[in-house]
N, C-alpha and C positions, 0 to 999 in steps of 0.2 A: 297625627301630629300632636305633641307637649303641649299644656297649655304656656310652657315658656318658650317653644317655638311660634305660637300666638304672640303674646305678647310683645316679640324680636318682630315680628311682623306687624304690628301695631304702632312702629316710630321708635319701638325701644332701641338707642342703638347701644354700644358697646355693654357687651354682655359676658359675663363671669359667671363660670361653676360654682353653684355650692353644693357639697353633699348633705342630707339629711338623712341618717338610715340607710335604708338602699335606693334613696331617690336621689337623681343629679337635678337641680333646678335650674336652669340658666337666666339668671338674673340680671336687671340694668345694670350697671356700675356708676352711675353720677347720682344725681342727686335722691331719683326714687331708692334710695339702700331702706326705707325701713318697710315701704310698701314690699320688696324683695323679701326682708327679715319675714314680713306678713306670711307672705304665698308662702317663703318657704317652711316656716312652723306648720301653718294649715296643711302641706303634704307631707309633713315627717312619720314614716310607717305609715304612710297609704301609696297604693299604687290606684292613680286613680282613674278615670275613662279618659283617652288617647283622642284625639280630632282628628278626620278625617283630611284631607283637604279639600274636601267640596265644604267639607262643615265651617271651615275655616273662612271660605270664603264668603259662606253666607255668613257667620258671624260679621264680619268687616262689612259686607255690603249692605245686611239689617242694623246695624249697630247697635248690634246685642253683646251689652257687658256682663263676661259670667267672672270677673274677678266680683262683682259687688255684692255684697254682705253676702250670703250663704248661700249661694248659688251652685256655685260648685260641689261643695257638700253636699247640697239636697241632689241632685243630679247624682251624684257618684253613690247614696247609699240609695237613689231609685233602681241604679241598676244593680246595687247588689241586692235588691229583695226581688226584682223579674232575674237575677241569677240562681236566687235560692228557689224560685218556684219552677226552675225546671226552663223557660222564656229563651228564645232564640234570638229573638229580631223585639224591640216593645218600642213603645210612646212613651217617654218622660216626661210627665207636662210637670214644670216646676216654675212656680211665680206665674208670670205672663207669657214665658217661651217655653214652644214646646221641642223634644228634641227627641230624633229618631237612632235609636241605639242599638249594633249588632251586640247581644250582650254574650254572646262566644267569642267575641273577637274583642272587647271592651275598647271596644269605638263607636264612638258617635259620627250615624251618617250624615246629618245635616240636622237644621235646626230655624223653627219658623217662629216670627215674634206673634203677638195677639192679634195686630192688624189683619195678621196673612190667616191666620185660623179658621175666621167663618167661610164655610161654602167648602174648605177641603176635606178629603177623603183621601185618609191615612190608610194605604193597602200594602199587603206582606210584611204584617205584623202580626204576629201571636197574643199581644198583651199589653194595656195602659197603665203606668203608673202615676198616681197625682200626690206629687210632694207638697 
């Protein structure tokens, strides 16, 4: 899932295309237009990691926001450096959430905030990256 199929899932309702590059963003239409303007510069010439929906829904039911400050960014270039080293499946720990990402497939399979951290054991993964 887009993080603007997120977002539409988040309350946003009526939503409009914009293109940037080869990214389509699907955007609010009312009043958030400059948050929209935001996301969509920040994805202009990046293809960036795709949501699951298991991930989605953890997102929504941890309420972990990855639009704020650099989240997303730091996430998208963890999994391009466990892309560059070769990494199939890794841990993204970025900020306070961490996120589990097939990085063959540039999706994130789910995602746990810092509360849920202590005491788990992250298995069938190949590799951690900490942004």
């Amino acid at each position: 899932m887009l993080i603007s199929e997120y977002l539409a899932l988040r309350g946003q309702l009526g939503v409009a295309n914009i293109t940037t590059g080869n990214v389509t963003v699907n955007t609010p239409t009312e009043e958030n237009g400059s948050f929209a303007e935001a996301l969509a510069e920040k994805l202009d010439g990046k293809q960036g990691v795709e949501f699951s929906k298991h991930a989605m829904q953890r997102l929504s039911e941890r309420s972990i926001d990855i639009t704020e400050g650099d989240t997303l960014d730091r996430l998208n270039k963890g999994v391009e450096i466990a892309a560059d080293k070769g990494s199939n499946e890794t841990l993204v720990l970025v900020g306070q959430n961490a996120f589990v990402v097939s990085v063959k497939n540039n999706k994130v399979i789910t995602t746990i905030p810092q509360e849920e951290l202590k005491g788990n054991i992250f298995t069938n993964i190949d590799s951690t990256v900490i942004m």
